[in-house]
N, C-alpha and C positions, 0 to 999 in steps of 0.2 A: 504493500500500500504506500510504503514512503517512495516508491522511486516511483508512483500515478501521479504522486503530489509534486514530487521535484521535479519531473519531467513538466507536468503543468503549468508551473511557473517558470521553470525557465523557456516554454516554447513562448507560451504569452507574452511573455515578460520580452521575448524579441519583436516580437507584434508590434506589441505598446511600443515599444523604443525605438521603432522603425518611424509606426506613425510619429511621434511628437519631433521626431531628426525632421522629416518629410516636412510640417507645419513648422518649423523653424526656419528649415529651408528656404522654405515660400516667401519670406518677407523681403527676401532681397530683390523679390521683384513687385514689391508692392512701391506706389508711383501716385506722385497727387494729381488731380482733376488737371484736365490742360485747355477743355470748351470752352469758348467765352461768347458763347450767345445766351438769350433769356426766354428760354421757352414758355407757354404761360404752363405754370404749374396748379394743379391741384392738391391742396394739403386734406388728406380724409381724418376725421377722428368720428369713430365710432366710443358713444358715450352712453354706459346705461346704468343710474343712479348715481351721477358723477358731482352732485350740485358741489359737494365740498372742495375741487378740482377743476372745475371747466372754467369758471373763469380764470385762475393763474395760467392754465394752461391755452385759450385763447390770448392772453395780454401778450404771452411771450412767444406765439404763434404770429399775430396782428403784424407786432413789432419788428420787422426783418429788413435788413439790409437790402434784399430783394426788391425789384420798384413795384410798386406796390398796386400797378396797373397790369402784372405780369401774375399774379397769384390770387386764388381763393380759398378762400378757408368752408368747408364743408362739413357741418357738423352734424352724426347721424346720431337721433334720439330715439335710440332703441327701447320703445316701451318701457321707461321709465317710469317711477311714481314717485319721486320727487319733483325737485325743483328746476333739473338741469334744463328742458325746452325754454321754463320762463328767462332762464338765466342769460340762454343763449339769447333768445328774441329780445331781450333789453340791450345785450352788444350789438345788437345788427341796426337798431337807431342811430347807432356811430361809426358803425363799418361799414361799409355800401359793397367789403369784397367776401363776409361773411355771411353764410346761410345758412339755414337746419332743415334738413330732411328727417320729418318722423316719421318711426316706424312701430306700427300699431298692431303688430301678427307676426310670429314665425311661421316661419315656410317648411311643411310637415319634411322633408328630405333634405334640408341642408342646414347646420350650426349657427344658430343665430348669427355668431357674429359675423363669420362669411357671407351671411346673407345680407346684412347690415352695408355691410361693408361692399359689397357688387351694387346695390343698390346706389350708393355713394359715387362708385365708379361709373355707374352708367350716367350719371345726373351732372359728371361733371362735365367741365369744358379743356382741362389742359390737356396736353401734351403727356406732363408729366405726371403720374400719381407721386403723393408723397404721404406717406402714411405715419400715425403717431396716438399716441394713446390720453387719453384725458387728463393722467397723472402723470404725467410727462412736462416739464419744462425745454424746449427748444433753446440752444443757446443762439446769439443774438444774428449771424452769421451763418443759420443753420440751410436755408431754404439755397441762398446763391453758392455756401460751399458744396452740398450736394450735388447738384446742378452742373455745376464745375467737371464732375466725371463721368458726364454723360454726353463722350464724346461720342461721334456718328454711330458706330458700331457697337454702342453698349446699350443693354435693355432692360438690365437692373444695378440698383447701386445701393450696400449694404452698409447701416451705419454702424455708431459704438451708441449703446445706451447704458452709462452707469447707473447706478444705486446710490443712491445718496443719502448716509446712515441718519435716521429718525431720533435716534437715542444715543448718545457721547457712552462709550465705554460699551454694547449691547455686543455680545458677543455674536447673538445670530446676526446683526444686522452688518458686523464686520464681514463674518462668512459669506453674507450676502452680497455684499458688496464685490469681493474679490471672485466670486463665482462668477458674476458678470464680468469682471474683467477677464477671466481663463475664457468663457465664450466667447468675449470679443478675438481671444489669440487664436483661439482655434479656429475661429470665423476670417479672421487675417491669413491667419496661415495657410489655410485651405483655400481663398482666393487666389492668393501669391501662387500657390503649388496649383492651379490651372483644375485643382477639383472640390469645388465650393461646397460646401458641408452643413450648414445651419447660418441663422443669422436671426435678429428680430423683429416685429411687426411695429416695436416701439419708434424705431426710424431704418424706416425702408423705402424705394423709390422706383419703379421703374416703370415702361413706357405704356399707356393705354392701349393702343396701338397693339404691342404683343397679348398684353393682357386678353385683352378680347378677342385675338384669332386663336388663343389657346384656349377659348372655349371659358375665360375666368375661372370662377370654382369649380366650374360643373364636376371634374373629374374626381376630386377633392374634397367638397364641399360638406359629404357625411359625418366625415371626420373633424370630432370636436374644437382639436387642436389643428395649426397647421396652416393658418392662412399667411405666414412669412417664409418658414423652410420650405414646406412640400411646394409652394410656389415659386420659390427658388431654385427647386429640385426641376419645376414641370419644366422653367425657361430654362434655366439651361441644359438640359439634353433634349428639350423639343426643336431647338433654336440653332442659329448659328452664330449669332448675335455674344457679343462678350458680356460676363457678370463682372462689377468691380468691390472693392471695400474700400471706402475712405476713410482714410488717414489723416484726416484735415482736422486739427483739434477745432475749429468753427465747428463740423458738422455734428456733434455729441449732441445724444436728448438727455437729459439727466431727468431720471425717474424714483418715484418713492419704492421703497420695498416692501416688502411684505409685512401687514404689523404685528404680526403674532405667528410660533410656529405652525398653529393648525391653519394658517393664511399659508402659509408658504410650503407646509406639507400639501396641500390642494393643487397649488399652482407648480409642484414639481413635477407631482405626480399629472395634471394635466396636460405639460410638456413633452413628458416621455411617453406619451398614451398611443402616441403614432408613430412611433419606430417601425413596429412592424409594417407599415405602408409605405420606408424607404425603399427607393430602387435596393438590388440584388446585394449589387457591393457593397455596398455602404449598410446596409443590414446584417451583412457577413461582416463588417469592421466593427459595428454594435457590439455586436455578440461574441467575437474576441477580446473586446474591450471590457466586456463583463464577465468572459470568465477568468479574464484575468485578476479585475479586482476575486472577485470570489475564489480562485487556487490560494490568492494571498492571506484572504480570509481564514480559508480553508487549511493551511500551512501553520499556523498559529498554534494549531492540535498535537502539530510531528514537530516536537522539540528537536529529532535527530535532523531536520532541514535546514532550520535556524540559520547557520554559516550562509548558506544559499538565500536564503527569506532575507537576509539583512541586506544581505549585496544588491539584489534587486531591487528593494523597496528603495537603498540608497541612490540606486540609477535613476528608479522612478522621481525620486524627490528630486534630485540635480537635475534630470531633464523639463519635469513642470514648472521650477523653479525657473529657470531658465526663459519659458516659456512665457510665464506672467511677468518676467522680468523685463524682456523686449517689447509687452506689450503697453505694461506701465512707463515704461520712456515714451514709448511713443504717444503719449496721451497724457503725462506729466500726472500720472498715476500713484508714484511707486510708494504715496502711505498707506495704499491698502495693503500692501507686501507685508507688513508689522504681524497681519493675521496668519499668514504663511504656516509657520508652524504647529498652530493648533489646528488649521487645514489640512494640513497634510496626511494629519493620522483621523480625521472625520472621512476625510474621502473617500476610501475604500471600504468603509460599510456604508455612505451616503451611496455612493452609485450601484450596490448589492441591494440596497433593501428599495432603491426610486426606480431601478429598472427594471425591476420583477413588478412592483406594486402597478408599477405606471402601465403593464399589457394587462392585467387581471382587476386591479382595482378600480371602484371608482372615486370621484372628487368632487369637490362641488364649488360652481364658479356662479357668480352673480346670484347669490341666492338659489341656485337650481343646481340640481344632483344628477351629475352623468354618468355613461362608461363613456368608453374610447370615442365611441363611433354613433350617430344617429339611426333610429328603424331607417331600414330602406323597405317600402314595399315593392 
């Protein structure tokens, strides 16, 4: 049994260490925006029971760099029962480029928010979609840096959305903070290395135009989760068209985290709910990735491994390390680093127990309790 175990970690443990060399790799050829036209953009936010949020997150939306003849803010009021429509419709007295689309019914076969959110898409006028989330702050430069790297042949453009810790000293909100920053790396890296992997719907951008000859959600749509990666997934292998990541500290959305762990066990576990509906490979790199945390897990049992478990864990930690390390320069990041090492040893039972939980269990988002995927009849 000890040498299923050591053989296990160390096959994995080459996996792992291949990919994160691979996504290191990739940054050398990450490259800032070089466009310099103003296409008119569309900013989407889908908001439902956001009253405490929409307006910060309109002020700092409104406010951009961008001329202001060039964008619209489209805000979708997904059956709400608060305050948020009123909210919106008292800023549109002052905005002439802001609107609200309400939405008064889900649509029996596709995730609310997908649905929300196509609707948004069809209603708009730009060029450009640019998508964001209610509790999201856009920093001030965020619309024209985007924009920036949507040179002719590119058809999405993926941004960095921090976390920005709620409570001074809070450990989860630490961890949470630097979690978004390793997505951001892995999101970097995976552009740079020419095979794009995940990204977020908090700031995402790409062209109407594809959008709608790939059918929008249709393909997609049941799945609860999933309207920024598997859309990222669908353009670029449906397309011939380039994906990029920007690296322009303008274009960050800085967003709240989660306020509490059963907020944030909901929303991990929502995330990972549609793995299994990645393409082939990248499903196979899942699920290497998972047994490898889990061999390490698993290792912990056979003290005679130990020598072997420490080496590779050590690898592990230098290469991740590493990882969030390139990503935090490049974002003037690197206070979240300080949580590093009480991260390091959460990790490997956090992605054991969120990526089992996340195909089997359910979650519950906005008030409502899902599985994975919607009835299809």
């Amino acid at each position: 049994m000890n040498w299923i175990i050591l053989a296990s970690v160390l096959l994995f443990g080459l996996f792992y260490f291949s990919i994160c060399i691979r996504l290191l790799s990739g940054f050398k050829a990450l490259s800032g925006g070089t466009a310099e036209t103003h296409p008119f953009v569309s900013v989407i936010i889908s908001a439902r029971n956001e009253e405490k949020n929409i307006e910060s997150c309109l002020n700092a939306v409104l406010h951009q760099t961008y001329p202001q003849n060039k964008f619209e803010v489209i805000v979708i009021n997904d059956r709400s029962e608060d305050r948020t429509g009123d909210i919106v419709r008292t800023m549109m007295r002052v905005s002439s480029n802001l609107k609200c689309l309400d939405i008064t019914s889900r649509h029996p076969e596709m995730a609310p928010k997908k649905w929300a959110l196509q609707q948004g898409i069809t209603a708009a006028g730009g060029e450009i979609i640019l998508s964001t989330d209610a509790d999201c702050r856009p920093q001030y430069g965020w619309i024209a840096s985007m924009v920036s790297f949507f040179e002719e042949d590119v058809a999405l453009v993926a941004g960095y959305s921090p976390l920005t810790a709620m409570q001074s000293g809070s450990v989860l909100h630490a961890f949470i903070a630097l979690e978004a920053l390793g997505l951001a790396g892995v999101t970097a890296g995976s552009f740079g290395a020419g095979l794009p992997l995940t990204c977020t719907g908090r700031n995402l951008a790409y062209r109407k135009s594809v959008f709608q000859s790939l059918g929008g959600f249709r393909s997609i749509g049941h799945f609860v989760s999933g309207d920024d990666d598997l859309l990222l997934h669908h353009i670029a292998h449906s397309t011939d068209d380039r994906v990029r990541f920007a690296v322009d500290p303008r274009s960050m959305v800085p967003a709240v985290p989660a306020r509490s762990f059963w907020e944030f066990f909901h929303q991990r576990t929502r995330h990972a709910s549609k793995g299994f509906h990645y393409h082939t490979g990248l499903k196979l790199g899942l699920i290497g990735v998972y047994f490898f945390n889990l061999s390490l897990l698993t290792a912990l049992f056979f003290p005679s491994v130990y020598p072997w478990l420490l080496l590779v864990f050590g690898l592990k930690v230098c290469l991740e390390f590493a990882l969030l390390d390139r990503t935090a320069r490049l974002f003037s990041q690197c206070r979240l680093l300080k949580c590093f090492p009480v991260a390091m040893l959460i990790h490997v039972p956090y992605v054991v127990i969120f990526g089992l939980w996340g195909q089997f269990g359910k979650f519950k988002w906005k008030e409502t309790r899902y599985s994975k995927q919607m009835n299809r009849n």
